[in-house]
C-alpha positions as a Markdown table, in Angstrom:
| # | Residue | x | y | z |
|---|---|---|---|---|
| 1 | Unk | 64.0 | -204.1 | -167.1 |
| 2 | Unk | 65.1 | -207.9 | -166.1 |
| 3 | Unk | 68.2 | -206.1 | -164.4 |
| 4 | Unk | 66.4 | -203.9 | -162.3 |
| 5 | Unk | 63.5 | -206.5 | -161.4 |
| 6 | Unk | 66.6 | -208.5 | -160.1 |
| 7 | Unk | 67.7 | -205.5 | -158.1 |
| 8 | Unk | 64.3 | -205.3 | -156.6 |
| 9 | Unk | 64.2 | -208.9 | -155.5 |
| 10 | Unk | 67.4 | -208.5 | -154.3 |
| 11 | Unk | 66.7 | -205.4 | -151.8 |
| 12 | Unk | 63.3 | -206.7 | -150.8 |
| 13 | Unk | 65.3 | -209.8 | -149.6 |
| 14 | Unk | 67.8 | -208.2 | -147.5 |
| 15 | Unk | 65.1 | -206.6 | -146.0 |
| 16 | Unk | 64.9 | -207.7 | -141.9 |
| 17 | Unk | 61.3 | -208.1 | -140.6 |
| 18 | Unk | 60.6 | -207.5 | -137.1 |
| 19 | Unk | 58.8 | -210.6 | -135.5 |
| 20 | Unk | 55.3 | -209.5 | -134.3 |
| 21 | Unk | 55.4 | -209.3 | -130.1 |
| 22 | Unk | 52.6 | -211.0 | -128.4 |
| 23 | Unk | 51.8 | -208.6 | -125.7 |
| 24 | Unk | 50.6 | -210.1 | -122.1 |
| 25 | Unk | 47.1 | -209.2 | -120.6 |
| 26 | Unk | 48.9 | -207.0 | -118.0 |
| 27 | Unk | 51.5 | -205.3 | -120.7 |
| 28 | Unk | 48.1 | -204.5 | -122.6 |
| 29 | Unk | 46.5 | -203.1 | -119.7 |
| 30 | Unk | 49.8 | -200.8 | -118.5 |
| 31 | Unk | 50.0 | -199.5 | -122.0 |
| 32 | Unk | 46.4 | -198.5 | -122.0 |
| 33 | Unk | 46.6 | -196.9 | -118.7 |
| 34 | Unk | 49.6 | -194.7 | -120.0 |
| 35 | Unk | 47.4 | -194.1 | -123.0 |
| 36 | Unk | 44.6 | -192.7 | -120.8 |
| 37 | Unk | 46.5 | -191.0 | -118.7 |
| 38 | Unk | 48.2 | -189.1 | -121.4 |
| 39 | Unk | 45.0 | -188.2 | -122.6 |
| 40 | Unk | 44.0 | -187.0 | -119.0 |
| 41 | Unk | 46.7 | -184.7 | -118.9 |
| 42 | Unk | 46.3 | -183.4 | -122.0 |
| 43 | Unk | 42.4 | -182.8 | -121.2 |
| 44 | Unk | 44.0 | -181.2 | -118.1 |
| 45 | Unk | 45.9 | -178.7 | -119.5 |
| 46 | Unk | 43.6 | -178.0 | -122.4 |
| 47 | Unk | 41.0 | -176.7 | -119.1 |
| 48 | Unk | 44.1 | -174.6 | -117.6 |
| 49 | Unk | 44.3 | -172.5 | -120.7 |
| 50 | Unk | 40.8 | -171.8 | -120.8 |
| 51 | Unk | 40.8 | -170.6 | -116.8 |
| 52 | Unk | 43.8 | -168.1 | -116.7 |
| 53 | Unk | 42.1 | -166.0 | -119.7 |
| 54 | Unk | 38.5 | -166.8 | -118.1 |
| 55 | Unk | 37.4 | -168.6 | -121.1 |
| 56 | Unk | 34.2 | -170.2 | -121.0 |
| 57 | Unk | 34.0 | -169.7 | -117.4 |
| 58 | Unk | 30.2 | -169.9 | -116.4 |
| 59 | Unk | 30.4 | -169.3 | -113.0 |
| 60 | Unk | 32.3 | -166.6 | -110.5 |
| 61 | Unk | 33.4 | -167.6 | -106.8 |
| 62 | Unk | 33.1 | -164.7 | -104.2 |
| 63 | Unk | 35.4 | -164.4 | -101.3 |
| 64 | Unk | 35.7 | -161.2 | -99.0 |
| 65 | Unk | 34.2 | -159.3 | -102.1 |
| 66 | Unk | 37.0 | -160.6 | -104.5 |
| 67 | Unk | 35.7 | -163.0 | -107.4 |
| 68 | Unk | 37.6 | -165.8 | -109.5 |
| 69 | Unk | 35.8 | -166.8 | -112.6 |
| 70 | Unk | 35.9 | -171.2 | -112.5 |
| 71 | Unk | 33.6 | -173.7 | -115.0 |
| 72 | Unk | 31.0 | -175.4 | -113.0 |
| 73 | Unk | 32.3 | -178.7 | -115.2 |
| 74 | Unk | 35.5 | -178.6 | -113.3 |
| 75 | Unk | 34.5 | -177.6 | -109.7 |
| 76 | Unk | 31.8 | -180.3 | -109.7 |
| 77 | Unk | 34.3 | -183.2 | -111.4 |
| 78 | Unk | 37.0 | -182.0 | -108.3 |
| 79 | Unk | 34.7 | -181.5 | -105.3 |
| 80 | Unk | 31.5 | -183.4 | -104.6 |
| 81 | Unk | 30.7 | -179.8 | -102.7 |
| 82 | Unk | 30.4 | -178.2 | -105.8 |
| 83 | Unk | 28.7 | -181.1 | -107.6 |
| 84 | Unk | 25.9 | -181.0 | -105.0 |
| 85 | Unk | 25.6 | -177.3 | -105.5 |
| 86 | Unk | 25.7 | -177.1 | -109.2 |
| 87 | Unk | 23.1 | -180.2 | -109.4 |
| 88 | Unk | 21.1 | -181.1 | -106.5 |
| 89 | Unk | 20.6 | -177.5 | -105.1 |
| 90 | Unk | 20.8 | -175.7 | -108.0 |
| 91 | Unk | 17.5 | -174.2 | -107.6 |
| 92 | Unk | 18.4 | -172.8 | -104.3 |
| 93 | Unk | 21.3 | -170.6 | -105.7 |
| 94 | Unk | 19.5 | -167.1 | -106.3 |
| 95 | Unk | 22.4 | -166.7 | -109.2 |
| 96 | Unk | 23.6 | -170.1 | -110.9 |
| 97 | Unk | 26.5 | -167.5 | -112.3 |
| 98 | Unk | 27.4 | -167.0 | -108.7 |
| 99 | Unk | 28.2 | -168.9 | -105.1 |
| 100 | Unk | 29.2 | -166.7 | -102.1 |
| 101 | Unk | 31.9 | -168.5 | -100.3 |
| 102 | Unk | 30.8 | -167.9 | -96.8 |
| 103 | Unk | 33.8 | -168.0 | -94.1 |
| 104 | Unk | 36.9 | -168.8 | -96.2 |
| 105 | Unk | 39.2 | -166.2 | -97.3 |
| 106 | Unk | 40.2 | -164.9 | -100.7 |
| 107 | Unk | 43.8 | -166.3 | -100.4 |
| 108 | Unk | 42.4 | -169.7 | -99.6 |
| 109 | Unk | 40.1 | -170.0 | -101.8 |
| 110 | Unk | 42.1 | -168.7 | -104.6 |
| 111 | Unk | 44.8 | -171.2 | -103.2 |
| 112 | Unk | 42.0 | -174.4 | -103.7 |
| 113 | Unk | 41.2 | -173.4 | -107.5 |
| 114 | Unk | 44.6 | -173.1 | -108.0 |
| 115 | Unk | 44.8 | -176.7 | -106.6 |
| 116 | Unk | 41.5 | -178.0 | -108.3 |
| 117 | Unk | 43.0 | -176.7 | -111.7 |
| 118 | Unk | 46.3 | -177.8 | -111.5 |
| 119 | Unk | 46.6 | -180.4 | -108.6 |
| 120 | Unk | 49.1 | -178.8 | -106.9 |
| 121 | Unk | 49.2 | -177.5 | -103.7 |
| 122 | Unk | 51.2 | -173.6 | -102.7 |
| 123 | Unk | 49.7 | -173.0 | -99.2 |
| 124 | Unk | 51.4 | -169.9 | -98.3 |
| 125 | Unk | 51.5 | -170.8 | -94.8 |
| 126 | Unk | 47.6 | -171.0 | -94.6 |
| 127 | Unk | 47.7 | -174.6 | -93.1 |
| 128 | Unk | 44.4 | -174.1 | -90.6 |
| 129 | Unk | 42.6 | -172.5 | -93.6 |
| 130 | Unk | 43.2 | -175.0 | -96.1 |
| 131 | Unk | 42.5 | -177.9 | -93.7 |
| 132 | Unk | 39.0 | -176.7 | -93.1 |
| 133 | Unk | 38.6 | -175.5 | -96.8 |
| 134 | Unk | 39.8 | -179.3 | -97.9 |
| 135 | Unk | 36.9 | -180.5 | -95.2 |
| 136 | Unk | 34.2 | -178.3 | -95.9 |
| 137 | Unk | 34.4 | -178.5 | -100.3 |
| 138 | Unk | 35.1 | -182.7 | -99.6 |
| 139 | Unk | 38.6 | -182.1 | -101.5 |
| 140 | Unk | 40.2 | -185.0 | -98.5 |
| 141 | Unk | 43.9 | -184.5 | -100.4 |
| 142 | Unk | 44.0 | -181.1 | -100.0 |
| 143 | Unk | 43.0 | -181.2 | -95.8 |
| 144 | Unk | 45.4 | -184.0 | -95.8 |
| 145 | Unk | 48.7 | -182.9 | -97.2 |
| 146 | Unk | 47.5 | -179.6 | -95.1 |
| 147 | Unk | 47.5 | -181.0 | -91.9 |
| 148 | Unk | 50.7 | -183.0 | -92.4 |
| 149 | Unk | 52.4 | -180.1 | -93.2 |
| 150 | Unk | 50.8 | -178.3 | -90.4 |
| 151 | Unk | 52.4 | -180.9 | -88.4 |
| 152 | Unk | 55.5 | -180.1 | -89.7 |
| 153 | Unk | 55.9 | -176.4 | -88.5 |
| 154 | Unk | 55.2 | -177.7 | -84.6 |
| 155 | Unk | 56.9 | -175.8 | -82.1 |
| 156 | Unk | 57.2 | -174.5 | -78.3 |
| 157 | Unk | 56.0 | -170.9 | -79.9 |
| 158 | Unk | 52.9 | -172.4 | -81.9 |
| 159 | Unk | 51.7 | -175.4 | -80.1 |
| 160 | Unk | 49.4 | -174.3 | -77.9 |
| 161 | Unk | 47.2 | -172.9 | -81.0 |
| 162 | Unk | 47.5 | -175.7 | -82.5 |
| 163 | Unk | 46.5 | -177.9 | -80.2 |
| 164 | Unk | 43.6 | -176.3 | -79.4 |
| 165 | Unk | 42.6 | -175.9 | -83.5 |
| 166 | Unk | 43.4 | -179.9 | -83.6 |
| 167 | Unk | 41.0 | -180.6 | -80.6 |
| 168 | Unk | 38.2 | -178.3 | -82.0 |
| 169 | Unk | 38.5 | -179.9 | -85.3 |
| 170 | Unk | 39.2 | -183.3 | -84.4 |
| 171 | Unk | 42.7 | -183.9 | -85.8 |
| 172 | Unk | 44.3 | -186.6 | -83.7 |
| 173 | Unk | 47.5 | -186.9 | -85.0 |
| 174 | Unk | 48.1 | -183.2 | -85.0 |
| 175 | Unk | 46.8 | -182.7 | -81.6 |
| 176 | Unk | 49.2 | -185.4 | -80.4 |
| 177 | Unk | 52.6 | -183.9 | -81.7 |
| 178 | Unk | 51.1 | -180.6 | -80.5 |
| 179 | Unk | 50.6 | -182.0 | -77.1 |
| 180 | Unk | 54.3 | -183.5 | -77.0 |
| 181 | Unk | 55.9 | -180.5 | -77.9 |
| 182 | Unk | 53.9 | -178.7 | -75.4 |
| 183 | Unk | 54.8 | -181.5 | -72.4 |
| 184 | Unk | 58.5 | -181.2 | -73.4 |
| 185 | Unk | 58.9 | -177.6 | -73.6 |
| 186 | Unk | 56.6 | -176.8 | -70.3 |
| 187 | Unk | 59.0 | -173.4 | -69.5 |
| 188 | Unk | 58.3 | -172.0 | -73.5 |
| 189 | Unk | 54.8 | -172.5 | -73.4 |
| 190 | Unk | 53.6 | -171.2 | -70.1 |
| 191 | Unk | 55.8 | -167.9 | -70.6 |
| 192 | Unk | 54.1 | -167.7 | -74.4 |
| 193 | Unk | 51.0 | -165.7 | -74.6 |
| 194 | Unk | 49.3 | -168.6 | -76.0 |
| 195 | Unk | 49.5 | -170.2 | -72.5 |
| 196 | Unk | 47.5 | -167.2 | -70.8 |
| 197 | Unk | 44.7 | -167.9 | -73.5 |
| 198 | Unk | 44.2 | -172.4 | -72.9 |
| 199 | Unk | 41.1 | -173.2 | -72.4 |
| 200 | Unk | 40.4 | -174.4 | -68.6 |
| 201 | Unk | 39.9 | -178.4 | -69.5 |
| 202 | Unk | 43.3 | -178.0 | -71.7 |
| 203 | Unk | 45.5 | -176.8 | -69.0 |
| 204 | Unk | 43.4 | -179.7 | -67.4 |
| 205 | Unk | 44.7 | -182.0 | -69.5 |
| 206 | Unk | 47.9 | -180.3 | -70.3 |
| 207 | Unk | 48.9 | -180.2 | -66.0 |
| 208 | Unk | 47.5 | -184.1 | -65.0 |
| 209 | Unk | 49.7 | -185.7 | -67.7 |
| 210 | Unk | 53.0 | -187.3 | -66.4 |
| 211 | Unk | 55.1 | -186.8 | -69.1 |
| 212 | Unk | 55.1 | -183.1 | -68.4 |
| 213 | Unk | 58.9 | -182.4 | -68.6 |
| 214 | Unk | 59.6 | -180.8 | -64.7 |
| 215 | Unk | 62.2 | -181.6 | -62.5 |
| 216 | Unk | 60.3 | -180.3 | -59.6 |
| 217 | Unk | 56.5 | -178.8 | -59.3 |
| 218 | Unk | 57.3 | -175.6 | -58.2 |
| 219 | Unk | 56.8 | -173.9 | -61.6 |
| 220 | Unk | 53.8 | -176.1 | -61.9 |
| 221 | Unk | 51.8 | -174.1 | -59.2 |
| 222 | Unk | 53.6 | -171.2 | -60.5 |
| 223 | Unk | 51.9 | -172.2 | -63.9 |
| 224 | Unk | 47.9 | -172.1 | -62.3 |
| 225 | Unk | 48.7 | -169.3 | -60.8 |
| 226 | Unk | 50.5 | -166.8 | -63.6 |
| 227 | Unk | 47.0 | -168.7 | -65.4 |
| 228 | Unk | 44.6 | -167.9 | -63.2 |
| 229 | Unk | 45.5 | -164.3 | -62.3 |
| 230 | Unk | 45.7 | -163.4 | -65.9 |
| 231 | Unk | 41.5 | -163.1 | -65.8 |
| 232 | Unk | 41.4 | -163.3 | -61.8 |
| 233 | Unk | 37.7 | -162.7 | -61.6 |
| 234 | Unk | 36.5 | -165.5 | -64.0 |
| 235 | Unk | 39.3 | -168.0 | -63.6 |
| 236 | Unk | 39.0 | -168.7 | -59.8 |
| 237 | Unk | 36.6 | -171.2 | -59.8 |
| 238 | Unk | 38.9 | -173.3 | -61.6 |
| 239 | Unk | 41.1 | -172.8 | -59.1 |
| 240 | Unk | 40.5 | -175.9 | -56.8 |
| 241 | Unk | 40.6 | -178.2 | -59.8 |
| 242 | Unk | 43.6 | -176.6 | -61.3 |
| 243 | Unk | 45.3 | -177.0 | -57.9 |
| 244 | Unk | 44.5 | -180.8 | -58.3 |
| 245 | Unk | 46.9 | -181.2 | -60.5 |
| 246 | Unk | 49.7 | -179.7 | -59.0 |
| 247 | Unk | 52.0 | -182.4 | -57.1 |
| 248 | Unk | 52.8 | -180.5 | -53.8 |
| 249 | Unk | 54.4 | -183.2 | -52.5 |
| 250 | Unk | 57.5 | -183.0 | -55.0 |
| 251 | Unk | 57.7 | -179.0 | -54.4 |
| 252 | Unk | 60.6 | -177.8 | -52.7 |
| 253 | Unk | 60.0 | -177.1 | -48.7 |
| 254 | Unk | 61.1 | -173.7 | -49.2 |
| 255 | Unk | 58.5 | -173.1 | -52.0 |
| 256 | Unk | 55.9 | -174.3 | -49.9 |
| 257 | Unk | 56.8 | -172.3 | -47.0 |
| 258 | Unk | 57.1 | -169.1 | -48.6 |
| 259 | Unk | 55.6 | -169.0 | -52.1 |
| 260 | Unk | 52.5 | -171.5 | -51.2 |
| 261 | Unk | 51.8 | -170.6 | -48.3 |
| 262 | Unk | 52.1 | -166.9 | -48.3 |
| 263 | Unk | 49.9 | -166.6 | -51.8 |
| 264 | Unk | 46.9 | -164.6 | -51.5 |
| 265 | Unk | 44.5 | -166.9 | -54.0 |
| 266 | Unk | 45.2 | -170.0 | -51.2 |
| 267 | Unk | 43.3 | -168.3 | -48.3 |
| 268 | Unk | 40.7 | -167.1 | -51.0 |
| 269 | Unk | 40.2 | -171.1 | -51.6 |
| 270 | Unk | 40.3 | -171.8 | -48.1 |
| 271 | Unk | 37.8 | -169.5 | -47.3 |
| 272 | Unk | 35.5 | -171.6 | -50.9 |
| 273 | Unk | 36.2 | -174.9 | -48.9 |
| 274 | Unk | 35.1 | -173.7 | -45.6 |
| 275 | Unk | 32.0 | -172.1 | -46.8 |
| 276 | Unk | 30.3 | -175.3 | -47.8 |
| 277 | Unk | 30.8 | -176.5 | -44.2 |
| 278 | Unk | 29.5 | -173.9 | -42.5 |
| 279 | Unk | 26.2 | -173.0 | -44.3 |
| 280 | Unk | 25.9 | -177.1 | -44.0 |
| 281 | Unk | 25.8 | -176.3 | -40.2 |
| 282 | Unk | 23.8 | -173.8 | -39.8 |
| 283 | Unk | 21.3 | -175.8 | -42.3 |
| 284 | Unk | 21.6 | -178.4 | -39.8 |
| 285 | Unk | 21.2 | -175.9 | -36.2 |
């Protein structure tokens, strides 16, 4: 027994103990964060098992007469939208087991709980939709990476559209790159379809700017016109303006002579400019 007591001693002896590291204030605070976070994901995932089999779901989402089952816990904790339905308006929902989701698309939508759920983002190309689905549920990440990625597929064949979607919705930066990829490919764009459909205070905007990339302003005119004839009736009124805009003086003097000056819609503006005049005089006889 004395033998094996001296073993013991002798083992417990040769036995290294780790020094006890005193952790700093921010060291504590990192490894509670990771702690948390782990936790977060886990909690996470936990939720995304119980969506794909519809488990515990308490409330369906309707788009275009499709439906995804969701839990009003997780809408409202992703989207102050939903939380404002759910809670402050609840009593306004004929079915609390039910929200219509008035002018977005199945795709989209099934595109956003995808996103809420999981917190990541497949667009499929539906960059307009997503943008005004992240605006309209207050999910700003979403309409963010959305627009930048919008940005991103900018060309002569597309930037009319999206110009004109940035300016209705009030996206500045992707108006810009719109607007500077439609200044520096001016040929592409006005023989695009897209051109025949600007609005009039676009084209405005699009013809008065001097970085339009021209060598001359003989397609410039051509421009207005191929424009305006494209819905003759309502677009001449424009005309005058439109013609504004156009720099004759850096035409070509054969242009002028016989594309200008032989083109039907000029004497039909001469005869707007005159008219003024005249019923002034006879006001005045």
């Amino acid at each position: 027994m004395a033998s094996r007591g001296r073993k013991g001693a002798q083992r417990k002896a040769n036995v290294k103990t780790t020094p006890t590291v005193q952790m700093t204030e921010e060291q504590y605070n990192a490894s509670r964060q990771a702690i948390v976070e782990r936790y977060q994901a886990r909690l996470l995932k936990g939720i995304q098992k119980l969506f794909k089999p519809d488990k515990l779901t308490d409330v369906v989402l309707v788009a275009e007469g499709q439906t995804i089952p969701c839990h009003k816990v997780m809408l409202a904790a992703a989207s102050e939208y939903f939380r404002d339905k759910f809670i402050a308006k609840a009593a306004e929902l004929k079915d609390p087991g039910r929200l219509e989701m008035e002018n977005m698309d199945f795709l989209t939508l099934k595109i956003v709980i995808h996103y809420i759920y999981s917190g990541y983002i497949n667009t499929s190309g539906c960059y307009r939709s997503l943008i005004l689905a992240g605006r309209l549920l207050k999910l700003p990440r979403l309409a963010a990476i959305c627009e930048q990625q919008l940005i991103q597929t900018i060309d002569k064949s597309n930037c009319v559209s999206i110009h004109a979607f940035a300016k209705e919705h009030e996206l500045p930066d992707t108006g810009t790159k719109a607007m500077e990829t439609m200044l520096d490919c001016f040929s592409d764009v006005v023989n695009s379809e897209e051109f025949k459909e600007m609005e009039v205070a676009s084209l405005l905007e699009y013809l008065s700017d001097d970085r339009l990339n021209v060598p001359i302003e003989d397609p410039v005119f051509e421009a207005v016109m191929l424009w305006v004839k494209h819905d003759q009736q309502a677009r001449t009124q424009h005309l005058a303006a439109l013609l504004d805009q156009v720099r004759l003086a850096w035409c070509s003097v054969d242009f002028l002579q016989n594309v200008v000056a032989q083109e039907p819609l000029m004497a039909t503006l001469a005869c707007q400019t005159t008219e003024p005049l005249q019923n002034t005089e006879k006001a005045s006889s």
